[in-house]
C-alpha positions in Angstrom: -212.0 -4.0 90.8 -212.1 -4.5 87.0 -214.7 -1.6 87.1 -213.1 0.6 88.4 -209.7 0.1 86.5 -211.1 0.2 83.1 -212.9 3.7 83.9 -209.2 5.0 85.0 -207.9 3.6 82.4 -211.0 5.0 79.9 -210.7 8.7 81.9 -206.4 8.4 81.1 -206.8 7.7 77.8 -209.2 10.4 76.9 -207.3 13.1 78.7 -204.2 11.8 76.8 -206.1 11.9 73.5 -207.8 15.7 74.1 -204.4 16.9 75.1 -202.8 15.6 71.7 -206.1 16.8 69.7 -206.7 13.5 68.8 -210.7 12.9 68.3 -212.4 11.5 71.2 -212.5 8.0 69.9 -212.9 4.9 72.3 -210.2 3.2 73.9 -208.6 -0.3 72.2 -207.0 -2.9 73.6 -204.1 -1.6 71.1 -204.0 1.8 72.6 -201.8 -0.2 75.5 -198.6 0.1 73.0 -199.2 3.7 72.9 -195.3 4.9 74.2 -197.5 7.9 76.0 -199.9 5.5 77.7 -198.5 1.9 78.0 -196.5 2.9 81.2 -200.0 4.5 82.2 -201.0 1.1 81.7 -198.7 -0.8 83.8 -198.9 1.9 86.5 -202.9 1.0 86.5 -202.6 -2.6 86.4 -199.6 -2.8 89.0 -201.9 -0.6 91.4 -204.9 -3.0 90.9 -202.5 -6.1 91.3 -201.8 -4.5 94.8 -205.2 -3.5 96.0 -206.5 -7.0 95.2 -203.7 -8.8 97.5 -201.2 -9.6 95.0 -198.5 -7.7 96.2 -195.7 -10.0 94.2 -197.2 -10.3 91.0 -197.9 -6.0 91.2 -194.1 -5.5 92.0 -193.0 -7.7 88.5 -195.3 -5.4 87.1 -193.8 -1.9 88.6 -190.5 -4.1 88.0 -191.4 -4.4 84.1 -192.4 -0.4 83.9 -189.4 0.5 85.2 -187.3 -1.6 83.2 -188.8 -1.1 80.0 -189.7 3.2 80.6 -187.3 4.0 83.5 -190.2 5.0 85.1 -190.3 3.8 88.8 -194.0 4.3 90.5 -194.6 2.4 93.8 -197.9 -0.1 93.1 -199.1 1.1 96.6 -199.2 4.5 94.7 -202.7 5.8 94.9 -203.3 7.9 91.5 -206.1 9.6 90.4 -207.8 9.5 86.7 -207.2 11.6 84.1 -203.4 10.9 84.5 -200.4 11.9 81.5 -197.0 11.4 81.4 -195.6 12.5 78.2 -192.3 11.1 78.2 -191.5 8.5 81.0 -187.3 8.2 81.4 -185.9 9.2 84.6 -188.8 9.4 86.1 -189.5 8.8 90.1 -192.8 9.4 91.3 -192.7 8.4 95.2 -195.2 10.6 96.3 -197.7 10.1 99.2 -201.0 10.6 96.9 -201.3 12.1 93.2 -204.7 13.6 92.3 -206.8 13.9 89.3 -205.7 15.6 85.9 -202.0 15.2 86.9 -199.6 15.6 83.9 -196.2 15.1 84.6 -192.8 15.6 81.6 -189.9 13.3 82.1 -186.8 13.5 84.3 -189.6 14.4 87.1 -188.5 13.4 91.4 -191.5 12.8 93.4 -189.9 11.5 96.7 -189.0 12.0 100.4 -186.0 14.5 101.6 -184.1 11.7 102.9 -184.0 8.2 102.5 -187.1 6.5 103.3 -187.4 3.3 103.0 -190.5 2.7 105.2 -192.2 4.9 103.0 -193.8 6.8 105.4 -196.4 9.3 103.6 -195.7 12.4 106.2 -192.7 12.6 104.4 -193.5 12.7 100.8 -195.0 15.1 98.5 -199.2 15.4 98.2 -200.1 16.3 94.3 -203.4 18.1 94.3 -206.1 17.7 90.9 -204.9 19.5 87.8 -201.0 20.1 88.3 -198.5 20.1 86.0 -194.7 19.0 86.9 -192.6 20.2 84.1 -189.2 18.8 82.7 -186.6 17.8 84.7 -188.7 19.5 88.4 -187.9 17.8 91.8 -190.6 18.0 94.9 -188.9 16.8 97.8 -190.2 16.1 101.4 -194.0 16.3 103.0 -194.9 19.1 100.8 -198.3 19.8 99.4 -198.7 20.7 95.2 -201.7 23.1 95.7 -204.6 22.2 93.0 -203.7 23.7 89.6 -200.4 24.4 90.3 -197.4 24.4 87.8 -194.0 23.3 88.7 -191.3 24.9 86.1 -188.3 23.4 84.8 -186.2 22.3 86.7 -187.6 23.6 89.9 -186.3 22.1 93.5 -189.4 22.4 95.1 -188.9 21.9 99.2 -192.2 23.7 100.4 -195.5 23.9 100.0 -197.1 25.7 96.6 -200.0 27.4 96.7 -203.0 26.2 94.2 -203.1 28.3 91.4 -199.8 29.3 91.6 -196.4 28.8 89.3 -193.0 27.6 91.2 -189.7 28.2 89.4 -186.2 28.4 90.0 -183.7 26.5 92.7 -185.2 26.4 95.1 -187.9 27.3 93.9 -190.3 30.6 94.5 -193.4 31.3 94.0 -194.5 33.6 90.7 -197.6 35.3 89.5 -198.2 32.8 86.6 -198.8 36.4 84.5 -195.1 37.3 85.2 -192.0 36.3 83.8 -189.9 34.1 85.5 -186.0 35.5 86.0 -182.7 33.6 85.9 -181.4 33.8 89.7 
């Protein structure tokens, strides 16, 4: 288990550091007070906490990251590596899975439609490998983020986006990611 989370932790790290043009140093214990990767951290260790049976001791943990970054993130969240979140306040991610390469701006709603408080994964959103969830976007409901995708500011996203593809606008549509997107 230790394995595994310091290679997460390693892989979150250096995409955080090659996305700020930082040079490719090594990861330090320090690097956990990093504003742009302590709650990465506490995600991480919450997660771990949970998979290894310690379901109390990984909620004070979710319970600290939320308190301290306003960023709430289930333990039971299954996240993959290579994960940024550049600015963490306001922030819900209740999302059945979230791939690889996910970067994801503040303000962001991962989360079911309606309440939920099962949290049945049917009804919550699936982020694919490599998408980006811009400023202030909502994805609400079983929907699917398709691999590479963008979701723009703001965005309302209630259906499925294609990989590749840009979604914009409330609710959102799909764009060419080549053409501008409009005011409504």
């Amino acid at each position: 288990m230790t394995f595994a989370l310091r290679q997460t932790l390693d892989a979150d790290w250096a995409r955080l550091a090659q996305l700020s043009g930082q040079p490719q140093a090594g990861r330090r214990w320090v690097h956990h007070f990093s504003p742009r990767f302590a709650p990465v951290s506490l995600i991480r260790h919450a997660h771990a906490l949970h998979c290894a049976g310690w379901g109390r001791l990984a909620k004070l943990v979710q319970l600290a990251n939320f308190v301290v970054f306003g960023l709430e993130v289930p333990a039971a969240l299954a996240i993959g590596p290579g994960l940024v979140i550049a600015h963490t306040q306001g922030t819900v991610l209740g999302a059945a899975a979230i791939g690889s390469d996910v970067t994801i701006f503040h303000q962001v709603t991962l989360g079911a439609a309606a309440i939920d408080v099962a949290f049945t994964p049917a009804l919550r959103p699936s982020v694919e490998d490599g998408v980006t969830l811009s400023v202030g976007a909502k994805v609400l409901g079983g929907v699917r983020l398709g691999r590479g995708c963008v979701v723009g500011a703001n965005a309302v996203v209630l259906a499925d986006v294609p990989a590749g593809s840009l979604a914009v606008g409330v609710p959102a549509r799909i764009v060419a990611r080549d053409e501008p997107a409009q005011a409504a």
